[in-house]
N, C-alpha and C positions, 0 to 999 in steps of 0.2 A: 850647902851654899855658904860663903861668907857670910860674917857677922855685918850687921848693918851698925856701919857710925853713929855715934852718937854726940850731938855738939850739943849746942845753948840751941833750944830749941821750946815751942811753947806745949803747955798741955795738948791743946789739938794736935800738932805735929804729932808729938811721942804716942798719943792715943790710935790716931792714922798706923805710925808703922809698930805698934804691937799688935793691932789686927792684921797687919799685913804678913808679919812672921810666924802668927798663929792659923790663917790660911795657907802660908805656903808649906807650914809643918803636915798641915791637913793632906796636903794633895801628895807629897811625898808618901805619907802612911800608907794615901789610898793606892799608889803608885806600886808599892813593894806588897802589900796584898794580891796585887791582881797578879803580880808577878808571882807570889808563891802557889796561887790558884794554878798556873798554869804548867810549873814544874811538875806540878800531883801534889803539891805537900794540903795535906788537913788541917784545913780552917779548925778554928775550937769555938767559933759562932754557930751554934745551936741553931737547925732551920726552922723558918716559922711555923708556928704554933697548928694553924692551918693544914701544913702539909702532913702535919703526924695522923689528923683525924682521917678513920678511913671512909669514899665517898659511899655512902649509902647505895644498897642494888637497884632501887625504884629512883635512881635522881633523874632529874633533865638529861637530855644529850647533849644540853649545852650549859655552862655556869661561868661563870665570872670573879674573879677574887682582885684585890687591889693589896699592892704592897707600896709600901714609902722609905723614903731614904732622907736624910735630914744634912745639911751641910750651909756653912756660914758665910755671912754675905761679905766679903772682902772690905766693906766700904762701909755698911752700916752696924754691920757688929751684928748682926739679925739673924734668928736661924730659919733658913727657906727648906722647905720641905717640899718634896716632888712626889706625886705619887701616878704611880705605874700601873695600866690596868693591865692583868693577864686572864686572856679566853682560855678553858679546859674543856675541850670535848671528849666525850667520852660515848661509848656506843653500845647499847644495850642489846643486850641475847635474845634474838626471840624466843619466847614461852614455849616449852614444850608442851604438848598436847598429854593432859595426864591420861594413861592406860592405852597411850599408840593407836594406833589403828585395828579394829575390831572385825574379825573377817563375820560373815554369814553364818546364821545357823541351820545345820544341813536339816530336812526335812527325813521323819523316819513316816512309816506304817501311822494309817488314824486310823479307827476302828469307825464302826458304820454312823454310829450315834454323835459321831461328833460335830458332824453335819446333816445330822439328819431333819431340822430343819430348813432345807433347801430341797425344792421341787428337782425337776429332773425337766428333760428335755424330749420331746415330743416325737416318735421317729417319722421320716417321710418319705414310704415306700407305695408304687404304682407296679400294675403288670407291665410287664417290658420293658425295663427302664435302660437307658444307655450306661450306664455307669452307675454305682450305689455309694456314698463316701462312707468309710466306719475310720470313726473318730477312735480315741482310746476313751474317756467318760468326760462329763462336767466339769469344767474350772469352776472358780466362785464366782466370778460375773458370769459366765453362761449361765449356771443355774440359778442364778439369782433373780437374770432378766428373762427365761425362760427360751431361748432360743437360740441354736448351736451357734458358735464360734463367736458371741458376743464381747469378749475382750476388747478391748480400742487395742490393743500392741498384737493382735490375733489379724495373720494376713490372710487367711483363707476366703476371705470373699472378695480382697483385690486381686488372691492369684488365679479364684475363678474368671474375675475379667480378662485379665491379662494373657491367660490361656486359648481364651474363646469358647470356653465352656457358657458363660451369659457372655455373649459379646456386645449385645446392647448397652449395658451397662455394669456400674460397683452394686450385688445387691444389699439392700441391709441384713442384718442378720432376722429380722423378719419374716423375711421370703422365706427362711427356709423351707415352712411348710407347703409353699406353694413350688420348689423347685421341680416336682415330678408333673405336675400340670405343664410347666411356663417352659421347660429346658429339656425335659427326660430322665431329669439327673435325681437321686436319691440321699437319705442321710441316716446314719443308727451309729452306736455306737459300742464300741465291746463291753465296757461297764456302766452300769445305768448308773450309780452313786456318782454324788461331787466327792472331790478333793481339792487340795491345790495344786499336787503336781502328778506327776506318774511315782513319786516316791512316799504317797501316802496308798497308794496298792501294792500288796504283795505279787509275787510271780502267779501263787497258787490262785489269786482272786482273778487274774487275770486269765488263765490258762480255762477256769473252771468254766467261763463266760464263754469260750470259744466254740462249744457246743449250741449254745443257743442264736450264736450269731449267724451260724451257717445254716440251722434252721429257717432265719427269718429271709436268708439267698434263695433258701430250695424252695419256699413259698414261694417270692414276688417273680426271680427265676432274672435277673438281670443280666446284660451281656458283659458285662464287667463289676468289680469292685475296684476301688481307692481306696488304700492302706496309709491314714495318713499320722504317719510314723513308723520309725524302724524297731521301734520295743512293740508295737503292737501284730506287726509280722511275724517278729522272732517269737511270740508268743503262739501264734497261728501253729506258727510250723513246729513249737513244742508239742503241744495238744494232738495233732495230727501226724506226729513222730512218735508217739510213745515218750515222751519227753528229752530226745536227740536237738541238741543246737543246730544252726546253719554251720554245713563247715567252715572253716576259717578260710577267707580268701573268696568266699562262693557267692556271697551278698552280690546284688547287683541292683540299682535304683532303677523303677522306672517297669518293664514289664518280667514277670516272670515265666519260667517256664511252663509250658502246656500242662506236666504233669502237676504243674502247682494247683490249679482252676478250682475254686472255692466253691464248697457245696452241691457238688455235683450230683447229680439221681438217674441214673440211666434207664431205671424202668419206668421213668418218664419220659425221657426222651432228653434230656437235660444233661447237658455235658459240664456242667457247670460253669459261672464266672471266672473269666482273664485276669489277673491279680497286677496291678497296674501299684507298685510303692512309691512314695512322695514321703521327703522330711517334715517332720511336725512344723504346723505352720505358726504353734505359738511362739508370741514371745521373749519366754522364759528360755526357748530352744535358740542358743547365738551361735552355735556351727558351722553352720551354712549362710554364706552371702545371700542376698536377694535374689541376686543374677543367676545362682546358682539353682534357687527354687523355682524361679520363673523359668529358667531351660527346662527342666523336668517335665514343672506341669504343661508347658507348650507342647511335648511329645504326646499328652493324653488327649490336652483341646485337639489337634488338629485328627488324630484319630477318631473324638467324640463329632467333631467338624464332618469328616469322610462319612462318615455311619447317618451322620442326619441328610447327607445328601441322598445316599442311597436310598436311606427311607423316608425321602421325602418332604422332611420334615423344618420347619422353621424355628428360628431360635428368636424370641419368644416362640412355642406354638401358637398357634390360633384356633387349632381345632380344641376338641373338649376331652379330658385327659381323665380317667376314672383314680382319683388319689386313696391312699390307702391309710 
C-alpha cells in the first residue's frame, strides 16, 4: 500500500497512524499465509503442543481443547486475544470378551459310585396293563425327588395329557405310582442307576439291562410297551439281535412291527407286547419340535382311548385296580 504522508502533525496523530500501519502490516502477513496454506506450501509453525500427545485408550468419547490467536487493536494499541473452543470425538472399541465363547463340555461314561448316592425310582407295574412306559434310567431331579420324569423341562406328563392317555388332567410326577390303578398305564425303566444323560452309560450297560426288562413284560404281561427314546430301542433290538443295528433307512416312529412284540412267552399263551417308539421327552433332547412329539403320542392315546372303550373302562378308573 502507499506510504502514508507525513506533515506537522501532533503526537496523538503520529501515534494514531503508526498503529494504523503496524495493523495493516498485520493483516497483509496474515493475508499471504493463508494464501501459502492453500497452494500446499508448509507452514514451519510447529502444531500445538496438544496435538502431538497421543489421546489415551480409556478417554471420554467426548473432550474439548481451546486454542487462541492473539492480534492488535487498531485503535488502542492493545492485544486482543480470541480463543476458540474445539469438540474431539472420538469412539471407543468395544471390549472384547477374553477367551471368546466357550462351547460345552461333552459328557463321557460315570461309573456307578458317582452317583450312587441318589435313590432310584419306584417301577409301576399292574396285571393287564394297557400300555407299560420304559424310560432309558434316572436324570438328577428324577432321582433325587424320587419319582419318574421329575424334570420341570421333562414333557412326559404334559404329552400324556395331551394324548388322552390321563385325559382328565396334567398328572404330577407323583402319580406315577398310582398310574396302573387310575389310567391302565405302567412305568420301569431299562437302567435302574441315575446319571445325567444317556452319555454317562455305555452301550454294554445298556444292552446288559435288556434282558431284565423284558422279564418284568413276561410277568405283568401288558398289551403294549412305550419306548420312550430311540437309543433305548436301538438297544432293545441289539440285545435281541445278537448285537445287529436297525438297518439303515428301517427306523420307523411310532408302532413297530408284529415280529418286534417285546417279551413274548407262548407257553403261556402270551404273544407278547406291541412296541409303540416316542422321542425322549427330555429336555436335554431339542430335535424334535413339540408338534412333532404331540402327533406321535396322539397315535398311542387314541389307540390306548379305543382299547378302554372296548374294555370298558374309564379314564380315571373307578373300579379297584390290583397295583404291583
Amino acid at each position: 500500500m502507499p506510504p502514508i504522508r507525513r506533515g506537522k502533525i501532533n503526537s496523538a496523530t503520529r501515534a494514531f497512524q503508526e498503529r494504523l500501519e503496524s495493523f495493516a502490516f498485520s493483516s497483509v502477513s496474515t493475508r499471504t499465509r493463508a494464501a501459502n496454506r492453500a497452494s500446499g506450501s508448509k507452514s514451519n509453525t510447529p502444531p500445538p503442543a496438544a496435538d502431538k500427545q497421543p489421546r489415551p485408550a480409556a478417554a471420554a468419547a467426548a473432550s474439548s481443547s481451546s486454542s487462541s490467536s492473539a492480534n492488535p487493536d487498531p485503535v488502542s494499541g492493545k492485544t486482543i486475544t480470541k480463543k476458540t473452543k474445539v469438540t474431539v470425538t472420538t469412539t471407543k472399541s468395544p471390549a472384547k470378551r477374553p477367551g471368546g465363547r466357550r462351547g460345552k463340555q461333552k459328557s463321557t461314561y460315570a461309573p456307578p459310585e458317582k452317583y450312587a448316592h441318589l435313590g432310584g425310582v419306584q417301577d409301576a407295574f399292574a396285571p393287564n396293563l394297557l400300555s407299560v412306559f420304559i424310560g432309558l434310567n434316572p436324570g438328577i431331579a428324577t432321582a433325587t425327588a424320587g419319582h419318574a420324569y421329575s424334570a420341570p423341562s421333562n414333557h412326559f406328563w404334559k404329552l400324556l395329557h395331551s394324548s388322552g392317555l390321563t385325559p382328565d388332567r396334567v398328572c404330577p410326577s407323583t402319580e406315577d405310582i398310582h398310574l396302573p390303578r387310575k389310567y391302565s398305564l405302567g412305568n420301569t425303566n431299562l437302567v435302574a442307576r441315575a446319571t445325567l444323560n444317556q452319555a454317562e452309560l455305555s452301550k454294554e450297560e445298556m444292552d446288559d439291562r435288556v434282558e431284565l426288562t423284558e422279564e418284568k413284560i413276561r410277568r405283568w404281561k401288558p398289551e403294549s410297551v412305550c419306548i420312550v427314546g430311540k437309543g433305548i430301542w436301538e438297544s432293545i433290538y441289539r440285545a435281541k439281535n445278537n448285537g445287529a443295528k436297525i438297518p439303515k433307512g428301517k427306523f420307523v416312529w411310532g408302532w413297530q412291527s408284529d415280529g418286534d412284540r417285546f417279551g413274548a412267552e407262548p407257553e403261556e399263551g402270551y404273544a407278547g407286547a406291541r412296541v409303540f417308539v416316542v422321542p425322549s421327552t427330555s429336555g436335554l433332547v431339542a430335535g424334535y419340535s413339540m408338534q412333532f412329539k404331540k402327533d406321535i403320542w396322539k397315535v398311542l392315546g387314541d389307540w390306548v382311548q379305543m382299547r378302554r372303550g372296548e374294555r370298558r373302562e374309564t379314564a380315571p378308573r373307578t373300579d379297584n385296580l390290583e397295583e404291583g
